[in-house]
C-alpha positions as CSV (number, residue, x, y, z in Angstrom):
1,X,-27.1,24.2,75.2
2,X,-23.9,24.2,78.1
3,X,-24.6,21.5,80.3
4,X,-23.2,23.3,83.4
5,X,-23.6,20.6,86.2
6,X,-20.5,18.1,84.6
7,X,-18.4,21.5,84.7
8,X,-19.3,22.1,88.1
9,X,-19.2,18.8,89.5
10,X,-15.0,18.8,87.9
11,X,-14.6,22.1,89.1
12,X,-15.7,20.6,92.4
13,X,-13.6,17.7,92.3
14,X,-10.4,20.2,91.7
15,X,-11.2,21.9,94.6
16,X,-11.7,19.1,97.2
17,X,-8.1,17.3,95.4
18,X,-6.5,20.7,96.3
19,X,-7.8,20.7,100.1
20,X,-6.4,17.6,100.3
21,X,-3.4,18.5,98.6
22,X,-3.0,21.5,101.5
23,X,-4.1,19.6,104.1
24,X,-1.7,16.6,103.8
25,X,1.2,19.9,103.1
26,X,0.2,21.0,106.8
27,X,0.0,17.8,108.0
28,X,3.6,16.3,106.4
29,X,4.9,20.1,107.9
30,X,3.8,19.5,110.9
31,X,4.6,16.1,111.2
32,X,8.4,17.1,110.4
33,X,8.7,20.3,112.6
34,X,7.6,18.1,115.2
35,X,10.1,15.5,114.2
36,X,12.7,18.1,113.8
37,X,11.9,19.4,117.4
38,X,11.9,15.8,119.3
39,X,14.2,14.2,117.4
40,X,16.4,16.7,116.3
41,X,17.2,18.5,119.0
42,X,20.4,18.6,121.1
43,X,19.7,18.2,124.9
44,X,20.3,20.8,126.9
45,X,23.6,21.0,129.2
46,X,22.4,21.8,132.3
47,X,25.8,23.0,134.7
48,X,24.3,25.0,138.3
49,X,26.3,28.1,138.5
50,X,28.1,27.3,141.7
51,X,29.2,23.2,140.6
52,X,32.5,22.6,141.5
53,X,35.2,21.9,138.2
54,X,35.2,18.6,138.4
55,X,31.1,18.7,138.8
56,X,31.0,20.5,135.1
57,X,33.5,18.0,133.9
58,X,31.2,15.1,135.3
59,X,28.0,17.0,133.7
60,X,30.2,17.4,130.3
61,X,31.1,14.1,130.1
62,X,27.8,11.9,130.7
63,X,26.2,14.9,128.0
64,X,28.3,13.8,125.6
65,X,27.6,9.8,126.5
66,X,24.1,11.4,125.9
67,X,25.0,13.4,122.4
68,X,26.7,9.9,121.1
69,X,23.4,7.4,122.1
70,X,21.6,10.0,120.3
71,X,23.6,9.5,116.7
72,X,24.4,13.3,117.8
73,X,28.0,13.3,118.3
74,X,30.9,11.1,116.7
75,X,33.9,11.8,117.9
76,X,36.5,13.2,120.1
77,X,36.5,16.0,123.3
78,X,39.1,17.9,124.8
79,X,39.0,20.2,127.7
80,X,42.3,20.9,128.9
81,X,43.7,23.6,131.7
82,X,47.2,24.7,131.8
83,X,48.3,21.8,129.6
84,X,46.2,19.4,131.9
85,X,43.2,17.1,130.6
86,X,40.3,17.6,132.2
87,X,38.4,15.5,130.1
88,X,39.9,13.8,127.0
89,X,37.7,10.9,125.8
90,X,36.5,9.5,122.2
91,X,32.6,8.6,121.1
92,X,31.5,6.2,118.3
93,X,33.8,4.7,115.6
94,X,35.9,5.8,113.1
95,X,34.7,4.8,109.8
96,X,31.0,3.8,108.4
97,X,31.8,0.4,109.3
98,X,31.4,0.9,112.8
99,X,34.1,-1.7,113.4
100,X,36.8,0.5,115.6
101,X,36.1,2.9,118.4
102,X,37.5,6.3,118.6
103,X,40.1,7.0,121.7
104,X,42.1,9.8,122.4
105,X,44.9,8.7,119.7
106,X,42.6,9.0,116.5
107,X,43.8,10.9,113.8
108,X,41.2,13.1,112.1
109,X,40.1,15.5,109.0
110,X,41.0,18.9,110.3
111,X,39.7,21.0,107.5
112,X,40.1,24.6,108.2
113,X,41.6,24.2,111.9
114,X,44.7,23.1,109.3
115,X,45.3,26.7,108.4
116,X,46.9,27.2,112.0
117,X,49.2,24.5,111.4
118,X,50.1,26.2,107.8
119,X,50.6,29.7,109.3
120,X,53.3,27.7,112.4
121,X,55.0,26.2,108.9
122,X,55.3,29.8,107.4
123,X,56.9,31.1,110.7
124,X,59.2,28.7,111.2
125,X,60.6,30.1,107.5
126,X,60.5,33.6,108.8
127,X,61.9,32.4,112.3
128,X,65.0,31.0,110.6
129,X,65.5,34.2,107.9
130,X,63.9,32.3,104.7
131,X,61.1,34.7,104.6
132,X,59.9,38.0,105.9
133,X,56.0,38.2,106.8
134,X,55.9,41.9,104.1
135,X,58.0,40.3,101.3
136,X,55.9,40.1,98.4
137,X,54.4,36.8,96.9
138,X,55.5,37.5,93.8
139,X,59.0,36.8,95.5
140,X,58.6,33.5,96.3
141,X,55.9,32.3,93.1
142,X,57.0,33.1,89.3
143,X,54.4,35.4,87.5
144,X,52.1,35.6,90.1
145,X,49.7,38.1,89.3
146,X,48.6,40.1,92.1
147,X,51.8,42.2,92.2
148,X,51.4,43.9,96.1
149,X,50.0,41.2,97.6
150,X,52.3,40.1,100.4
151,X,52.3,37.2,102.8
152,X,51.1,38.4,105.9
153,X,48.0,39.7,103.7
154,X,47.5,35.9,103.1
155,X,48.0,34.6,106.5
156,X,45.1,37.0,107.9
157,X,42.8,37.2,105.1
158,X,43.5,40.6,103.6
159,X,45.2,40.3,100.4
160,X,41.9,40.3,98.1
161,X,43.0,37.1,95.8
162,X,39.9,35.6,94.8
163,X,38.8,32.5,96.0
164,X,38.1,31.1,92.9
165,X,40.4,27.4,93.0
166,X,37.7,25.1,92.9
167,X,35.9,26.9,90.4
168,X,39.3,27.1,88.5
169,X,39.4,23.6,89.4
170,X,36.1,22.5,88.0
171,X,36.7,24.2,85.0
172,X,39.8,22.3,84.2
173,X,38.8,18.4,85.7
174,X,39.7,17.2,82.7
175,X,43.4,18.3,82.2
176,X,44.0,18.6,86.3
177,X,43.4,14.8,87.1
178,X,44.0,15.2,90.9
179,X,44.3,19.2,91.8
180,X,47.6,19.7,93.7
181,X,49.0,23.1,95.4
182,X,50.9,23.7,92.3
183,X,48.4,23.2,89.6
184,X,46.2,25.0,91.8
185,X,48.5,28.2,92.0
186,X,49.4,27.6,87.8
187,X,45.3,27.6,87.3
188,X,45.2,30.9,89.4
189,X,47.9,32.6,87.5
190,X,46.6,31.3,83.8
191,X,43.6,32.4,84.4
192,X,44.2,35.5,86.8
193,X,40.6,36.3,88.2
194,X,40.2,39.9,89.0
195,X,41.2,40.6,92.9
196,X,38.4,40.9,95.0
197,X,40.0,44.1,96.6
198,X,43.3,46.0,97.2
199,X,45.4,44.4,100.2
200,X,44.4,44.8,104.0
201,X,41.3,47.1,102.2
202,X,39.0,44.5,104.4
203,X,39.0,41.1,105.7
204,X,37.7,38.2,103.6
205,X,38.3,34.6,103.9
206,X,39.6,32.8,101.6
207,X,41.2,29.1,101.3
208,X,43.1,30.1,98.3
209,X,45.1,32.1,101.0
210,X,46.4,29.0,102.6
211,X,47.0,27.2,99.1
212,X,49.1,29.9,98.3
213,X,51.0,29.6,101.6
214,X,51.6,25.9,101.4
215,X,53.0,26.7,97.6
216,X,55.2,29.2,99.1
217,X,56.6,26.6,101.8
218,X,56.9,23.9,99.0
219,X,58.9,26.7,97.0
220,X,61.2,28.1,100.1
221,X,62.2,24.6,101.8
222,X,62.5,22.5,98.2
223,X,60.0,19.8,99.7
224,X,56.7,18.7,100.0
225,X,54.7,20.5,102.2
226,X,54.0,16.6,103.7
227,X,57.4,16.1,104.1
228,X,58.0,19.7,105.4
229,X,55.5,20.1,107.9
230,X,56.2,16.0,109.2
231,X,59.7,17.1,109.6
232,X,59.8,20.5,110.9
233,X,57.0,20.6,113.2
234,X,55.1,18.0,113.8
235,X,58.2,15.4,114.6
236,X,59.9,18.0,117.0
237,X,56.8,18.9,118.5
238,X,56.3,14.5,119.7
239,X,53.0,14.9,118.0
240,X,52.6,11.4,116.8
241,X,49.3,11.4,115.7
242,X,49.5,14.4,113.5
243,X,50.2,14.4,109.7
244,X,49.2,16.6,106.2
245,X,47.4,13.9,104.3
246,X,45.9,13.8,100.6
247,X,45.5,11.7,97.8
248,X,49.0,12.9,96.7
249,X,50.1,11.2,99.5
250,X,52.1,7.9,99.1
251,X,50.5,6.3,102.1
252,X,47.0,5.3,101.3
253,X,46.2,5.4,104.8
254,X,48.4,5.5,108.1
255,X,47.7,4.6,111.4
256,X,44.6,5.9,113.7
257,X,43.3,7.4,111.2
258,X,39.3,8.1,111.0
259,X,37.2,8.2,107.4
260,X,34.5,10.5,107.2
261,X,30.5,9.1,107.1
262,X,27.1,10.4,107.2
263,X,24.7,8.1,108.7
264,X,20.9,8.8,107.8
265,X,18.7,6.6,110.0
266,X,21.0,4.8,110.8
267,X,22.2,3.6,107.6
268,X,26.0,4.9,107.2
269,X,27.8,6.1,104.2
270,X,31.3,6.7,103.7
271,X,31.9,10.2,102.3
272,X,35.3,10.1,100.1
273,X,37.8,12.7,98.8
274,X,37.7,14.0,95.4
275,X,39.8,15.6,92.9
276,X,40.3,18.6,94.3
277,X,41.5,16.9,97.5
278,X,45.4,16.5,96.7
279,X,46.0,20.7,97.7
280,X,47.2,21.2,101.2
281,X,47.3,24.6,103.4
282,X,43.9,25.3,104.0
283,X,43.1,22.0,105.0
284,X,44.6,18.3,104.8
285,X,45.6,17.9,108.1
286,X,44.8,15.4,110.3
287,X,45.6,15.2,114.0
288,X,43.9,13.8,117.6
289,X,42.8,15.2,120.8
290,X,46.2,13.7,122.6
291,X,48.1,16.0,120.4
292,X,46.1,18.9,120.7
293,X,47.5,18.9,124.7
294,X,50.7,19.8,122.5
295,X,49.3,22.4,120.2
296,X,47.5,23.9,122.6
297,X,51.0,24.4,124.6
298,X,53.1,25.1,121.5
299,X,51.5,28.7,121.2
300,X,52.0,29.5,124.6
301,X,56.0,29.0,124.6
302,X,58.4,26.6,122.1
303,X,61.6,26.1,121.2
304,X,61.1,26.6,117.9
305,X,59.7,29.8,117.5
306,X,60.5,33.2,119.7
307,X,58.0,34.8,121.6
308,X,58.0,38.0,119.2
309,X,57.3,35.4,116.6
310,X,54.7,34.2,118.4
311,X,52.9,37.5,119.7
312,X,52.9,38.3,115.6
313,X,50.4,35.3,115.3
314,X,47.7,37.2,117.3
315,X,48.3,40.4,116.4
316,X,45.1,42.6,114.8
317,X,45.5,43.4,110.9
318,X,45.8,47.1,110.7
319,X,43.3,47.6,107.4
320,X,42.4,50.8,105.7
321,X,39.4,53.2,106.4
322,X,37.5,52.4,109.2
323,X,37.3,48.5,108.3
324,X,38.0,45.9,111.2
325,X,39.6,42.5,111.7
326,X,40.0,39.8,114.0
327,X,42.0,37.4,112.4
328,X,45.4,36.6,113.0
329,X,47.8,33.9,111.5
330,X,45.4,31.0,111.4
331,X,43.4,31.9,114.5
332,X,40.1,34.2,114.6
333,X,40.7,36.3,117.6
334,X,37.9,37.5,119.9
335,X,39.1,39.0,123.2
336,X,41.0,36.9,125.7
337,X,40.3,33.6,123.4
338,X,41.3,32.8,119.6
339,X,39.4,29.8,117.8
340,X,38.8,28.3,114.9
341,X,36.1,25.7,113.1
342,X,36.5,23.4,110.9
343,X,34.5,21.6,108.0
344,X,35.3,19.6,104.8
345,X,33.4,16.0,103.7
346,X,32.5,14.5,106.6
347,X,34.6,16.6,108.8
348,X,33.3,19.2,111.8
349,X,36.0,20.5,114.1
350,X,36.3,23.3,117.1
351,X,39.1,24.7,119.0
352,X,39.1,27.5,121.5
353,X,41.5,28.5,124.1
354,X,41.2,30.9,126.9
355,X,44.4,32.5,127.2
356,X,43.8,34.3,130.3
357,X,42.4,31.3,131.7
358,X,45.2,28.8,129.8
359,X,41.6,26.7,129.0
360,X,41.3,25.2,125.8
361,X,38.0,22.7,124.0
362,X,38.8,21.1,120.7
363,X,36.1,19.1,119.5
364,X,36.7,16.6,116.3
365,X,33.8,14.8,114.6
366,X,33.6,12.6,111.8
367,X,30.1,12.2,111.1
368,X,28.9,14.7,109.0
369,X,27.1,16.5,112.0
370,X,24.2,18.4,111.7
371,X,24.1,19.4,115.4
372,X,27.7,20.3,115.4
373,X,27.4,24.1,115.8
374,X,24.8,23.8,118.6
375,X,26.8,21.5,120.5
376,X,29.6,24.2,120.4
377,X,27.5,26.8,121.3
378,X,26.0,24.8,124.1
379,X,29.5,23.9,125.3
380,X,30.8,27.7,125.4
């Protein structure tokens, strides 16, 4: 005979364990969604409509003072006007050590905002007859595969080379040791991924664009693209907290520089470079708000590049069918403003300038920031 009450009183047992089991689910969710909302939430930026500048700037500034005693922001600010700081000012420290403060001179991880300095490098080539903007690649880098891709189809995205290096790079740890711009490019042709698409078909970003163009500047000038970029640009330019860094580099470190972290309540961990980091183009500089008053200026008018040059930079990709771009050499391009973010390791960075209204906000953070993207979109 079944003796059906020990079955039932089990059964019984399973379901109250699972009702717990849900109710301590919808309890820990709602316990974190309210965490989440409270505590993870970037405070409003409250500016009336008819402040006065120097009102905003005040509001700006003490939101920021906020964003920072909230573990929100850490990092640097710029808002400049017609080469004029507004507000230039550092928040937090620049490594996990918490042992130095960040000021207007510290030198951080670019990431992608690198690939406007990387395009400036390629025209200074094509500014002194080195290089023409439609010449093929193939020109410049033996064997390269992707026979009508050309460099202008690099610099805005269009030239359909896959962006396969790290995978390339992964596949190969081994035999690569630290991943350069050249092994990089000699991975890419070995192994010769099928192209995404024909050139200027479509846009598609794609860092192995800007490894490709840092190749082709190491090829051209018969120098590093360190070296190249140091003494070509950045050293004319008087921007003295700027460099192309890597773990090629024969500096281990170099002055005012910032080391990336993430900080998890409020126990900080430095986040470190890894094989891969020794390419250059699509990253790997490093730079600081004070020289960003430069840059900004530098696109405007120079004296190392004409102003066709420069009008070239922000020109619209003509693409076939109906397809539509709005990247130029380094800078997405949106109206009356080009921009650009940034983010490798620990690394979140912003620019965007007004050129009507000769405005420009950079923003460089170091912390591995979660909140980064609201904060620009709260600042816009």
């Amino acid at each position: 005979m079944i003796k059906y009450k020990p079955i039932l009183k089990k059964l019984n047992c399973v379901k109250i364990a699972r009702y717990i089991l849900i109710g301590l689910a919808l309890i820990s969710t709602f316990f974190f969604t309210w965490f989440f909302l409270f505590f993870y939430k970037v405070p409003d930026l409250d500016i009336p409509e008819n402040a006065s500048e120097q009102e905003k700037i005040v509001l700006i500034d003490s939101w920021f003072e906020e964003l920072n005693a909230q573990n929100k922001f850490n990092g640097a600010v710029l808002i400049a006007k017609k080469g004029k700081p507004l507000l230039i000012k550092g928040h937090g420290f620049t490594n996990y050590h918490k042992n130095e403060k960040i000021t207007k001179k510290s030198s951080f991880r670019l990431a992608s905002l690198s690939k406007q300095f990387t395009a400036a490098g390629i025209m200074l080539l094509k500014e002194r007859g080195l290089i023409e903007y439609d010449h093929l690649v193939s020109k410049y880098i033996d064997n390269f595969p992707y026979q009508e891709v050309t460099i202008r189809s690099l610099l805005n995205h269009t030239s359909g080379v896959p962006d396969r290096y790290l995978d390339l790079a992964e596949d190969y740890k081994k035999a690569v040791d630290i991943l350069s711009n050249k092994k990089a490019v000699n991975l890419l042709i070995m192994n010769h991924p099928k192209a995404e698409f024909v050139p200027f078909e479509k846009y598609e970003y794609s860092n192995t664009n800007y490894i490709l163009l840092a190749r082709i500047v190491e090829v051209v000038s018969e120098r590093t693209f360190e070296d190249y970029m140091k003494i070509e640009l950045f050293n004319p330019l008087g921007m003295q907290n700027t460099r192309v860094w890597n773990l090629l580099s024969k500096e281990k470190t170099f002055k005012n520089k910032t080391g990336g972290f993430h900080t998890f309540f409020g126990y900080a961990t430095e986040m470190r470079p890894t094989f891969v980091d020794g390419v250059a183009g699509d990253g790997a500089v490093f730079s600081s708000v004070n020289d960003f008053l430069i840059w900004d200026q530098f696109w405007y008018e120079n004296e190392l590049l004409t102003q066709d040059n420069l009008k070239e930079a922000f020109e619209i990709p003509s693409l076939k069918s109906d397809n539509v771009s709005t990247y130029g050499f380094g800078w997405g391009i949106h109206d009356n403003t080009t921009r650009h973010y940034g983010m490798w390791l620990a690394a979140n960075t912003f620019i965007i300038r007004n050129t009507d209204k000769k405005t420009c906000i950079v923003l460089l953070d170091n912390s591995f920031n979660i909140f980064f993207r609201k904060i620009v979109e709260r600042l816009q």
